[in-house]
TORTIDO-38151 format. One record per residue (C-alpha): x, y, z; residue number from 1; residue in three letters. Coordinates in nm, 4 decimals, padded with zeros to 6 digits, always signed. Each point is the difference from the previous one (the first is absolute). Example, Ala and Ser with C-alpha at 12.3 -4.5 7.8 and 13.67 -1.06 7.14 Angstrom:
<atoms>
+----------+----------+----------+-----+------+
|       xx |       yy |       zz | seq | type |
+----------+----------+----------+-----+------+
| +01.2300 | -00.4500 | +00.7800 |   1 |  ALA |
| +00.1370 | +00.3440 | -00.0660 |   2 |  SER |
+----------+----------+----------+-----+------+
</atoms>
This chain:
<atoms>
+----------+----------+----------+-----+------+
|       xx |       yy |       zz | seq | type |
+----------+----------+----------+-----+------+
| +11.8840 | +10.6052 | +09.8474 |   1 |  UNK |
| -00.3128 | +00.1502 | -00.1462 |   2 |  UNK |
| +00.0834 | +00.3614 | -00.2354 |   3 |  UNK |
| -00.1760 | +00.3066 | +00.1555 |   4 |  UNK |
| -00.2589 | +00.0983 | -00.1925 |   5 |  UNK |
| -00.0751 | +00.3741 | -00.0690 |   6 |  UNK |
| -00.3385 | +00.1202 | -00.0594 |   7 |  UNK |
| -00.0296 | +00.1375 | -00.3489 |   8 |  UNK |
| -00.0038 | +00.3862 | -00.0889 |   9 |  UNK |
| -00.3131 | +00.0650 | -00.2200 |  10 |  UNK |
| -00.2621 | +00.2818 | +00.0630 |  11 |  UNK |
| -00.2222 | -00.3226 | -00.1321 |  12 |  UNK |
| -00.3233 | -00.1021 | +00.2524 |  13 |  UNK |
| +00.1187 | -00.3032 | +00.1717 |  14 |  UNK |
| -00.2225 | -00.1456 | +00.3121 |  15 |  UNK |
| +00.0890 | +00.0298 | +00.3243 |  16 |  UNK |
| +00.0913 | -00.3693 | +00.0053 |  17 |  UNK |
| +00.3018 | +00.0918 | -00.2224 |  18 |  UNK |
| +00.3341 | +00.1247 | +00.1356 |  19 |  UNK |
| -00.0211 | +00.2678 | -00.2242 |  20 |  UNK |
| -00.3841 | +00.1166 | +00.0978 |  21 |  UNK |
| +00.0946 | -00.0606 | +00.3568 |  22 |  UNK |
| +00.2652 | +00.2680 | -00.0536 |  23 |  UNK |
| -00.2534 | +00.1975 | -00.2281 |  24 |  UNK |
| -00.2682 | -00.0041 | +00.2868 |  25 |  UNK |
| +00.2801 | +00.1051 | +00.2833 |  26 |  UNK |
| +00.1667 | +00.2332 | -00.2062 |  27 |  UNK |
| -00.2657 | +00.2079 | -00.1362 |  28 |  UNK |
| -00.1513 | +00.2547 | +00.2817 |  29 |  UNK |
| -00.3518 | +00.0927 | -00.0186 |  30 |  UNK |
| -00.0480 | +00.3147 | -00.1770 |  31 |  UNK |
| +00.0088 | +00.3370 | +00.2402 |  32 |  UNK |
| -00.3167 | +00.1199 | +00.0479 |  33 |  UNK |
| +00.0162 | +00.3725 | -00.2157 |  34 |  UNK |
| -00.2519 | +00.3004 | +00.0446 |  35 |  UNK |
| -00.3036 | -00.0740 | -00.1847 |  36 |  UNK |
| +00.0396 | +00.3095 | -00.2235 |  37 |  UNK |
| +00.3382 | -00.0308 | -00.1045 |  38 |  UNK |
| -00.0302 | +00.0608 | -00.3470 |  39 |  UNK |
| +00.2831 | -00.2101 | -00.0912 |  40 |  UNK |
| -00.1670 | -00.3021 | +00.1767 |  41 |  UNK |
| -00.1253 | -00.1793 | -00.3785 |  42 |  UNK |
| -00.3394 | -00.1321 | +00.0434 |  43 |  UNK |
| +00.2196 | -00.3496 | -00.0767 |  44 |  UNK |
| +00.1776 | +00.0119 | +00.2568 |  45 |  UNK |
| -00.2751 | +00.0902 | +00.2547 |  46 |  UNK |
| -00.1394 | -00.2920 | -00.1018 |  47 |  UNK |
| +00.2923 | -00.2002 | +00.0660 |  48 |  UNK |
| +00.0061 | +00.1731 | +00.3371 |  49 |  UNK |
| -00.3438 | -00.1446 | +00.0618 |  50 |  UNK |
| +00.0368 | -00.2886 | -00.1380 |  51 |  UNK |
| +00.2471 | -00.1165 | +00.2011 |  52 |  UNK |
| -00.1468 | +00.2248 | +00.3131 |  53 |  UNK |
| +00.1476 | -00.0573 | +00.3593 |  54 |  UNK |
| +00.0517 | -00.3457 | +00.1527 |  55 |  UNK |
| -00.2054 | +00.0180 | +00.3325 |  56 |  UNK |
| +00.1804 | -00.0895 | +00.3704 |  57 |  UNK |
| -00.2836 | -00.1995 | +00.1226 |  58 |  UNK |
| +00.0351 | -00.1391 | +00.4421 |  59 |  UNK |
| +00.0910 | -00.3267 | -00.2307 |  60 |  UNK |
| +00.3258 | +00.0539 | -00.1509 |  61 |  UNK |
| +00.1016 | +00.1936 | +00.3288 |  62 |  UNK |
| -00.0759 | -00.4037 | +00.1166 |  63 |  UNK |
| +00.1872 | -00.1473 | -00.2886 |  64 |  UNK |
| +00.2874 | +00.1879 | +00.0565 |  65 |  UNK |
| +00.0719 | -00.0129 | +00.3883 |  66 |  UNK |
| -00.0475 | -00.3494 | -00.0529 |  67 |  UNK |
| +00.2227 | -00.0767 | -00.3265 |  68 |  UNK |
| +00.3205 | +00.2567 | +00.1780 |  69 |  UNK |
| -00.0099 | -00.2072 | +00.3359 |  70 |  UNK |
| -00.0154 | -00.2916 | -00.2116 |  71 |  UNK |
| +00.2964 | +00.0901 | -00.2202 |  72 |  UNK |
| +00.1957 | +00.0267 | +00.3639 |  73 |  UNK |
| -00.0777 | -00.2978 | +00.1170 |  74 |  UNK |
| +00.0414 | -00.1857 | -00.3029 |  75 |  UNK |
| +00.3858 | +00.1705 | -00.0932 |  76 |  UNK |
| +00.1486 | -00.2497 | +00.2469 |  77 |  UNK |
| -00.1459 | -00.3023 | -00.0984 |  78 |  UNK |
| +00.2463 | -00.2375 | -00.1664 |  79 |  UNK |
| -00.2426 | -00.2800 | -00.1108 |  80 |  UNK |
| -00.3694 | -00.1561 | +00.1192 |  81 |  UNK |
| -00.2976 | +00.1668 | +00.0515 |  82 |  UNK |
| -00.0186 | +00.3455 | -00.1071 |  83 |  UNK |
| -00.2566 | +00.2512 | +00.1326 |  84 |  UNK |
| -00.2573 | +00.1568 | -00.3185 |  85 |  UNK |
| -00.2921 | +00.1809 | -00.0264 |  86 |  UNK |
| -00.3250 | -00.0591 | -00.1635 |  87 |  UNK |
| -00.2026 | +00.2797 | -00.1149 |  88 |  UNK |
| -00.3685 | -00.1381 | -00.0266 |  89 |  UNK |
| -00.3332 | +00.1743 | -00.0970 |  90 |  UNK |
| -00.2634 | +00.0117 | -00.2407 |  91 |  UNK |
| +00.0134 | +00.1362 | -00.3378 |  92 |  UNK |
| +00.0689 | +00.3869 | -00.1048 |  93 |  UNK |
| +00.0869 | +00.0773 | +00.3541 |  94 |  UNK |
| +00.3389 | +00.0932 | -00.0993 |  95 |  UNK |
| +00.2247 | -00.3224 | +00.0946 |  96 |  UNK |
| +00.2275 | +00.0145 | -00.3058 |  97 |  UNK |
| +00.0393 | +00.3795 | +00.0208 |  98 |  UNK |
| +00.1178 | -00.0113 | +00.4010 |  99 |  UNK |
| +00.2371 | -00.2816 | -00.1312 | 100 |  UNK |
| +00.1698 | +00.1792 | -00.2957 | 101 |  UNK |
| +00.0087 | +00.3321 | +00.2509 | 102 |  UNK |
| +00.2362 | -00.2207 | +00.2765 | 103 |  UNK |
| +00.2030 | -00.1036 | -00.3067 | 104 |  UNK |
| +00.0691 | +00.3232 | -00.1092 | 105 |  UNK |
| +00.0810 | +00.1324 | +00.3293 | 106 |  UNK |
| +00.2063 | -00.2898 | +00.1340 | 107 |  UNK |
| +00.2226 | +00.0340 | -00.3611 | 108 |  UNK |
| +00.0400 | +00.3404 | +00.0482 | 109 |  UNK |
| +00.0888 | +00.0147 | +00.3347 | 110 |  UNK |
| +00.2781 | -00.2800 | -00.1271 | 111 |  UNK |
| +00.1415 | +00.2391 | -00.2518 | 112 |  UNK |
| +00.0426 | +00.2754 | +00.2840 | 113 |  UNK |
| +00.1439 | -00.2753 | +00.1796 | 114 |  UNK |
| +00.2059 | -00.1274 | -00.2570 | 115 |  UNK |
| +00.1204 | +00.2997 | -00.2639 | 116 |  UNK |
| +00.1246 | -00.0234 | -00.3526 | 117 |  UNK |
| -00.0056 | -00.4080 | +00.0300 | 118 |  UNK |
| -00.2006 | -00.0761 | -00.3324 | 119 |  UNK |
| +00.0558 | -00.3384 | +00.0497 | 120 |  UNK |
| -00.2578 | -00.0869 | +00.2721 | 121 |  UNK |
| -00.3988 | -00.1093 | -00.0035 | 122 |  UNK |
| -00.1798 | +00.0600 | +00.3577 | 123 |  UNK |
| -00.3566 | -00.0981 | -00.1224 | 124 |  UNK |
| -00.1114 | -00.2328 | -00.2518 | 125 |  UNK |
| -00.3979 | -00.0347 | -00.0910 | 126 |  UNK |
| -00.2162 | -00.2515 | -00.1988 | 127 |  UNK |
| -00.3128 | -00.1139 | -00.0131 | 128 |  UNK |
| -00.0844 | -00.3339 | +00.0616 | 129 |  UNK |
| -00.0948 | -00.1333 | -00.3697 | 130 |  UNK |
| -00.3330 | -00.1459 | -00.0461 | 131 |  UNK |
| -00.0116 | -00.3895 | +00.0385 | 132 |  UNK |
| +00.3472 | +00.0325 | +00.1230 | 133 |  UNK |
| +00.2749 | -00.3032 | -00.0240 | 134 |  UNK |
| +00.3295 | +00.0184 | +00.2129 | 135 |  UNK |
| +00.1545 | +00.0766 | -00.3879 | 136 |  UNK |
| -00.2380 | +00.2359 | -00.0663 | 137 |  UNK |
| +00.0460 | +00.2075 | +00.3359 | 138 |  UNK |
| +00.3504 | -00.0470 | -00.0215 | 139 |  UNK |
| +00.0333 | +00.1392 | -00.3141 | 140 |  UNK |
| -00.1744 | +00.3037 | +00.1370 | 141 |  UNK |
| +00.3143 | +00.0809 | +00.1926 | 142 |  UNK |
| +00.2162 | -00.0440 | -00.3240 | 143 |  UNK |
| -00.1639 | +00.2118 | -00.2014 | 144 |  UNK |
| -00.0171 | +00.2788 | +00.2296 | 145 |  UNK |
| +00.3987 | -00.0250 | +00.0470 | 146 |  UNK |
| +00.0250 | -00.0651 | -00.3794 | 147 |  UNK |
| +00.1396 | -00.3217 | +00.0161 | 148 |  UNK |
| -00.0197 | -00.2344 | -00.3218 | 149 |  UNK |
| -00.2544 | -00.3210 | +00.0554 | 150 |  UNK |
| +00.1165 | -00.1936 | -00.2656 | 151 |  UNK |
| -00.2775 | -00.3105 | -00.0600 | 152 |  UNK |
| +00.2522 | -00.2280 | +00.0790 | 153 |  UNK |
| +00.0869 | +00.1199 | +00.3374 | 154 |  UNK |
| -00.1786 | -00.1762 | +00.2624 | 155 |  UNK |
| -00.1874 | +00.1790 | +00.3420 | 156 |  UNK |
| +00.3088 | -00.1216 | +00.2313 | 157 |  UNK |
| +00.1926 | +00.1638 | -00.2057 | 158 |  UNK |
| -00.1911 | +00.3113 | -00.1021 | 159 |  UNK |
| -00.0586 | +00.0178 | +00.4061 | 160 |  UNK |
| +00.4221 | -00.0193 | +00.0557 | 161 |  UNK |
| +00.0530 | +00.2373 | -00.2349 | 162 |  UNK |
| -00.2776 | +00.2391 | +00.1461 | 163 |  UNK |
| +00.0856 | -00.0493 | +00.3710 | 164 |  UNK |
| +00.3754 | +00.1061 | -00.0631 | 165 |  UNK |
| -00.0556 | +00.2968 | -00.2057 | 166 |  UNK |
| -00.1987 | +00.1179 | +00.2751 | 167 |  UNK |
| +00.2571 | -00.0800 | +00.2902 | 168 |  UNK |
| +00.2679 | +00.1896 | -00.2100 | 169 |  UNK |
| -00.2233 | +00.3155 | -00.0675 | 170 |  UNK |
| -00.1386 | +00.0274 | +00.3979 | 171 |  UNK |
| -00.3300 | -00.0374 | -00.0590 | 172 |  UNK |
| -00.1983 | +00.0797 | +00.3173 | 173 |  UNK |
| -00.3255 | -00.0323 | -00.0817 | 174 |  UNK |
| -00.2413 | -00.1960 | -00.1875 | 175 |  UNK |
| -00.3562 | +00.0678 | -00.0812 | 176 |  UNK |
| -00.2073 | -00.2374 | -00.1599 | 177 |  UNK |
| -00.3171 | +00.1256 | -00.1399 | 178 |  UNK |
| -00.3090 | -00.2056 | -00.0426 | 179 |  UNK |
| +00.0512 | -00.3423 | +00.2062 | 180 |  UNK |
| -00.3736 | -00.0339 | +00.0282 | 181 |  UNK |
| +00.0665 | -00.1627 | -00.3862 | 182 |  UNK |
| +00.1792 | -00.3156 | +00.2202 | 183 |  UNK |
| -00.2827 | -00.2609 | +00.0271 | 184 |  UNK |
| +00.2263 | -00.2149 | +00.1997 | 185 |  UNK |
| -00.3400 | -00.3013 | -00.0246 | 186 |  UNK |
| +00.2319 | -00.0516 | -00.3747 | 187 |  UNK |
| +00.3007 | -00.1752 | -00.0079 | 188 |  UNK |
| +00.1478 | +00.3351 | -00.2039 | 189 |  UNK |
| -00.1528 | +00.2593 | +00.2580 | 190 |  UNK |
| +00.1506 | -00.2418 | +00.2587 | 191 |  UNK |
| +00.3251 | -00.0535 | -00.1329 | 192 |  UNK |
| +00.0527 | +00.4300 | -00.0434 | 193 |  UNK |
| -00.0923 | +00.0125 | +00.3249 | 194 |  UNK |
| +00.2863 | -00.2251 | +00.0815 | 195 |  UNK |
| +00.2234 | +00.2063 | -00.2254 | 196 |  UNK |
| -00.0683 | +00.3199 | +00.1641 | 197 |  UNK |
| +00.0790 | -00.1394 | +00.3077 | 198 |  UNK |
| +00.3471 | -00.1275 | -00.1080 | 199 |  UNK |
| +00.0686 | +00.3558 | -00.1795 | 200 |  UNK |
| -00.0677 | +00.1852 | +00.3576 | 201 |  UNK |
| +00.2842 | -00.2420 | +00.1779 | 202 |  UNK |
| +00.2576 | +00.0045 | -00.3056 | 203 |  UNK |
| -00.0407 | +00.4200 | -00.0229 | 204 |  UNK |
| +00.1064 | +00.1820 | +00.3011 | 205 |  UNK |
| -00.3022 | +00.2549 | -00.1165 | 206 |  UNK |
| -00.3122 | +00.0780 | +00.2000 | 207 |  UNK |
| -00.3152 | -00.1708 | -00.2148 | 208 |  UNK |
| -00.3569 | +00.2431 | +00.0233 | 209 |  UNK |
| -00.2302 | -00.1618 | -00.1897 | 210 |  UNK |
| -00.3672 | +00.1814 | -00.0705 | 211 |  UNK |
| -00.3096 | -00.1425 | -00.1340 | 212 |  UNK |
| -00.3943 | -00.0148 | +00.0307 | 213 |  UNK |
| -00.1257 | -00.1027 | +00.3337 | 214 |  UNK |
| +00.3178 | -00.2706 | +00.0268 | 215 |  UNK |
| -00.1348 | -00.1029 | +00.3832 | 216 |  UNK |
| -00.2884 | -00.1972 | -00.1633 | 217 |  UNK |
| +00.1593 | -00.1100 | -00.3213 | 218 |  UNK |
| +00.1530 | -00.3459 | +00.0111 | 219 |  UNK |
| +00.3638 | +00.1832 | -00.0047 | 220 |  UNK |
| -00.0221 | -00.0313 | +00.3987 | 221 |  UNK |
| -00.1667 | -00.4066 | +00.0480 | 222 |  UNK |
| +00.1656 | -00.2964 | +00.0367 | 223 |  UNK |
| +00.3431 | -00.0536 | +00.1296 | 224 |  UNK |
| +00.1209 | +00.2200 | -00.2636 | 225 |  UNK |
| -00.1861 | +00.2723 | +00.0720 | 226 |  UNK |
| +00.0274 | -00.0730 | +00.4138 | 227 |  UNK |
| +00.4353 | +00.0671 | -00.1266 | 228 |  UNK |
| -00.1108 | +00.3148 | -00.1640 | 229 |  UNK |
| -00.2280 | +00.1237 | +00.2753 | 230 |  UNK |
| +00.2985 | -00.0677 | +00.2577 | 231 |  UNK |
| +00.2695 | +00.2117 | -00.1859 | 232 |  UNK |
| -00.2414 | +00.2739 | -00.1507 | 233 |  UNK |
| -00.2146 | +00.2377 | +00.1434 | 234 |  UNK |
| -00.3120 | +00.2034 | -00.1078 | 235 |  UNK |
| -00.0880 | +00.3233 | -00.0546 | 236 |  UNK |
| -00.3631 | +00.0287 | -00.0779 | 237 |  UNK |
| -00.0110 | +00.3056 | -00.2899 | 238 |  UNK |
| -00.4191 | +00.0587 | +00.0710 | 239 |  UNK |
| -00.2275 | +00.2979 | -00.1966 | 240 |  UNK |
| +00.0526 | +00.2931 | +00.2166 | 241 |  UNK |
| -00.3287 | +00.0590 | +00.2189 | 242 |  UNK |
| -00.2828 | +00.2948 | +00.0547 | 243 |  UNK |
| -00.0904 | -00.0582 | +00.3268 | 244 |  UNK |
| +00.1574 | +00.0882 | +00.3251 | 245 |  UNK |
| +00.1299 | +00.3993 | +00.0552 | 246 |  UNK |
| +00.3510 | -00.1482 | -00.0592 | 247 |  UNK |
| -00.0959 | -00.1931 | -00.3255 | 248 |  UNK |
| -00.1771 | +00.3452 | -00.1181 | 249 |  UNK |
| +00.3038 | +00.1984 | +00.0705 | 250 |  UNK |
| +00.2444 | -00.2505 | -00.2021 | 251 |  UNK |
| -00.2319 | +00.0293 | -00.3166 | 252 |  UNK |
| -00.0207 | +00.3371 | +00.0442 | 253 |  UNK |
| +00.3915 | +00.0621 | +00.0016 | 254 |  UNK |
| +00.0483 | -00.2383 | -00.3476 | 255 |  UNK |
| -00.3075 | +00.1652 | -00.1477 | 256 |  UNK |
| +00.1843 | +00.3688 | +00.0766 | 257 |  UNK |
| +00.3185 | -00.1193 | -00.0987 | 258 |  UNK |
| -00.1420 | -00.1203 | -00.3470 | 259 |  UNK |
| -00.1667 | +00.3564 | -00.0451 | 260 |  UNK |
| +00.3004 | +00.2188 | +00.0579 | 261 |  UNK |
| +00.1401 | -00.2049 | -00.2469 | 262 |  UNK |
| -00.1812 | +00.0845 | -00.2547 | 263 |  UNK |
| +00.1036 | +00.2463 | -00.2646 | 264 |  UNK |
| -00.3539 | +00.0859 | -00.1753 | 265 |  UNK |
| -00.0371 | +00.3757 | -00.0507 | 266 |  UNK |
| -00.3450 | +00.0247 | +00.0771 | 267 |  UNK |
| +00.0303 | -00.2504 | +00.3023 | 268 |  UNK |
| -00.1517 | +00.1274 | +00.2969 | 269 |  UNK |
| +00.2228 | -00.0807 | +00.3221 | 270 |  UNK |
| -00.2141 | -00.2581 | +00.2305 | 271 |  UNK |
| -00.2183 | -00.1380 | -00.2724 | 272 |  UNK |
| +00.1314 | -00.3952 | +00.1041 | 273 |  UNK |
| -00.0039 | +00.0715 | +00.3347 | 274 |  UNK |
| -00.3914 | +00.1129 | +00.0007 | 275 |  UNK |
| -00.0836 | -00.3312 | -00.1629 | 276 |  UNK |
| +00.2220 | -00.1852 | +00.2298 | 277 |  UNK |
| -00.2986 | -00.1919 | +00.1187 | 278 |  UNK |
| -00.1163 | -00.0995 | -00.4003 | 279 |  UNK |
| +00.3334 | -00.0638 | -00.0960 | 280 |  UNK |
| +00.0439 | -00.2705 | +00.2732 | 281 |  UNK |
| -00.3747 | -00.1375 | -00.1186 | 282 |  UNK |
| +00.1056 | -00.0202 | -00.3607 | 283 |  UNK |
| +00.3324 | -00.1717 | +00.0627 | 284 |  UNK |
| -00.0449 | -00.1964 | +00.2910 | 285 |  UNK |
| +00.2953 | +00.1364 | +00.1243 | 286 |  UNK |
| +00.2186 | -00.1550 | -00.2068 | 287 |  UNK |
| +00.3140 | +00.1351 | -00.1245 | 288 |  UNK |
| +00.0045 | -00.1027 | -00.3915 | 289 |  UNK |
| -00.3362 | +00.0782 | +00.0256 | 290 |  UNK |
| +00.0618 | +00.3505 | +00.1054 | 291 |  UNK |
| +00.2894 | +00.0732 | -00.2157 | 292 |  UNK |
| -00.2085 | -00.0895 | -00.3567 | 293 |  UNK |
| -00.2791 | +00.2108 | +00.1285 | 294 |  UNK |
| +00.1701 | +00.2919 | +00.0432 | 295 |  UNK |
| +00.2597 | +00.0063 | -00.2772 | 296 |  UNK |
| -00.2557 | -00.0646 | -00.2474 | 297 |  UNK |
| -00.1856 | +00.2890 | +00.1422 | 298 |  UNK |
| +00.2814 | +00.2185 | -00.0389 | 299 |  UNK |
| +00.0936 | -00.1029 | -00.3455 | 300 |  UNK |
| -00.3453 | +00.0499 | -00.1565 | 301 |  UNK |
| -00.0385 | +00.3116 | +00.1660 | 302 |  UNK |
| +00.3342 | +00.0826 | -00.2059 | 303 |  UNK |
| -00.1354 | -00.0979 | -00.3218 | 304 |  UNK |
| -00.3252 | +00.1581 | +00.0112 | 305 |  UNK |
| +00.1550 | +00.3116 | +00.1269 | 306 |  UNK |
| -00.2097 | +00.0229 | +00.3502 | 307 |  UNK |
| +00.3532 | -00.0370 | +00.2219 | 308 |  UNK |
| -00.2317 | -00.0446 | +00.2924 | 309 |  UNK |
| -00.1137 | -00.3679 | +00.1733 | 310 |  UNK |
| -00.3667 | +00.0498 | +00.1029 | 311 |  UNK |
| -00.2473 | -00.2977 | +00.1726 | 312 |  UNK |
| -00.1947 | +00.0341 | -00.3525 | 313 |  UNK |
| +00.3712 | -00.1426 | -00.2137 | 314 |  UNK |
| +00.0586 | -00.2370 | +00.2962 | 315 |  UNK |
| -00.3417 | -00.1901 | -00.0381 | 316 |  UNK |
| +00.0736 | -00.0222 | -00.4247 | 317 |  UNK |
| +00.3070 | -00.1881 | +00.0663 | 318 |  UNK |
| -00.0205 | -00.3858 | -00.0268 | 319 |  UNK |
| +00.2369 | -00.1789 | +00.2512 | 320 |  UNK |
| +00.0566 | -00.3960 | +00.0035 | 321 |  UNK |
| -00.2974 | -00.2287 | +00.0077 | 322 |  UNK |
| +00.0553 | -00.1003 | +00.3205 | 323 |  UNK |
| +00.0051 | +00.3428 | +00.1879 | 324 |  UNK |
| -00.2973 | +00.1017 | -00.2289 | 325 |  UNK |
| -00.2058 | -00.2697 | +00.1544 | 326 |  UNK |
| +00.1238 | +00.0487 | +00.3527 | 327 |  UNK |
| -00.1343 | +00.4046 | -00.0763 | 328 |  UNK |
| -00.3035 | -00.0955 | -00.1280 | 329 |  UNK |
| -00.1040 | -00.2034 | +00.3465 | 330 |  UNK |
| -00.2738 | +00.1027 | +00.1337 | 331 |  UNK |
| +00.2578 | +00.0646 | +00.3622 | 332 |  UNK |
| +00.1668 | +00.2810 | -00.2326 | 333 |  UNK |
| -00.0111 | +00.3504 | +00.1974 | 334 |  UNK |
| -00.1463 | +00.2496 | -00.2710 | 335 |  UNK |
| +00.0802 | +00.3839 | +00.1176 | 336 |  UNK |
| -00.2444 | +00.2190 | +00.0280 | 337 |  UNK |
| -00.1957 | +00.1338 | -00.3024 | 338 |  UNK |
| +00.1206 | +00.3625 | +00.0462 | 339 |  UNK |
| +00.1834 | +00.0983 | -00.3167 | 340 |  UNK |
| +00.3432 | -00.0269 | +00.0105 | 341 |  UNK |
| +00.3363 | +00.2392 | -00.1616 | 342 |  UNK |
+----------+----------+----------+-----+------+
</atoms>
């Protein structure tokens, strides 16, 4: 019988792959938008505000989450063998982890509703797939989010026992493994996690959603263990949103209006980020991480210099990753017309 462990009360950080910051993340709401003149609004905490912003509903995590509740149904009957999962799959910054830790949050709230004033249950667990990952190392990923101790001299069979029954007791449901891309299953260790994974999904009656960078071509999915994995799991591409069609227009457009009505700047002038929808897409590619830096940056040096206002002038000083710099910078990008701009 393994002891039920309780996540720890602390108003300390801990990450999300913690018990205690998974209950930090789902407990703590995101701040309500005030009026941008409230006078009691500290400069700090508008700044908070921003810096934490909104989290955007891309046609994505509508996908992901369709896919992970019908999943959850089909998987709550299934004694043993082959559970369904889902793989979320995509390139960098396009928001993978984000749609992941979203579903988590909803699925573990929608528990508690389910399940009132029962403090001793854990719906969703998340880790991250460590890099050069051994079956002890991953499996001590699941320990130390429940808290368990991993004394040196306990061994991986019996780090995973201990692991697999704490989460039978507490009803765990789901599952989501972050980074798997980090598997090179061509090494005996990438191989062998692999393997462990596996064996975790058939001795936790949990539904597994593992997310990483473009998984389909990594070597996660070849061979006979990835032919297992590609049988039992199924794909959700999370791609850079597009600028092309009507319909792919009108999808930007929405996020991009939904990100400026969200913004509390006093001198902010309603529609800026929707009239450089088109620049906005250019500069980020359409990615979601992408996106999100660009524009919280903008709004947070607009606090400190006192301007409260995002303008096409602030957008182009802001640096984002190297990699969407360079994808701006080819000679494809769509410039907008030279007309000045608020």
């Amino acid at each position: 019988m393994v002891t039920t462990v309780q996540p720890a009360t602390t108003s300390t950080f801990s990450p999300l792959t913690t018990w205690d910051g998974w209950q930090q993340f789902v407990d703590t709401p995101h701040a309500p938008a005030r009026d941008a003149g409230d006078q009691e609004w500290t400069l700090e905490q508008r700044e908070d505000y921003h810096a934490r912003f909104v989290v955007l509903k891309t046609p994505a995590m509508d996908t992901i989450s369709t896919a992970v509740r019908r999943l959850l149904l089909l998987n709550r009957g299934q004694q043993g063998g082959a559970r369904r999962g889902l793989i979320i799959s995509g390139p960098a910054t396009t928001g993978k982890t984000t749609a992941m830790q979203q579903l988590g949050r909803t699925v573990e709230l929608a528990d508690r509703r389910r399940h009132p004033n029962q403090d001793g249950r854990l719906p969703v667990l998340f880790i991250t797939v460590p890099p050069s990952s051994t079956p002890k190392m991953l499996i001590s990923e699941f320990a130390r989010f429940l808290g368990l101790p991993t004394l040196e001299r306990m061994n991986q069979i019996q780090i995973t026992n201990a692991v697999c029954e704490l989460l039978c007791e507490l009803g765990t449901q789901l599952v989501l493994v972050d980074d798997v891309h980090l598997m090179d299953t061509r090494s005996r260790a990438g191989a062998e996690t692999s393997d462990q994974l596996k064996y975790l999904g058939e001795r936790i009656p949990a539904t597994f959603v593992y997310s990483g960078i473009d998984v389909e071509s990594s070597p996660l999915l070849t061979g006979v263990r990835g032919s297992q994995l590609a049988g039992r799991f199924k794909i959700v591409r999370n791609q850079p949103l597009r600028y092309g069609s009507g319909a792919d227009k009108q999808i930007w457009h929405d996020l991009m209006r939904t990100m400026d009505s969200a913004l509390r700047l006093r001198h902010h002038r309603p529609g800026t980020l929707v009239t450089h929808a088109a620049y906005l897409h250019a500069r980020t590619g359409g990615r979601m991480g992408s996106l999100s830096h660009l524009i919280r940056e903008a709004a947070l040096v607009s606090l400190l210099d006192g301007t409260e206002k995002i303008t096409k002038k602030l957008l182009e000083q802001i640096e984002l990753d190297s990699a969407a710099e360079q994808r701006a910078r080819a000679p494809h990008r769509h410039r907008m017309p030279s007309q000045r701009q608020p």
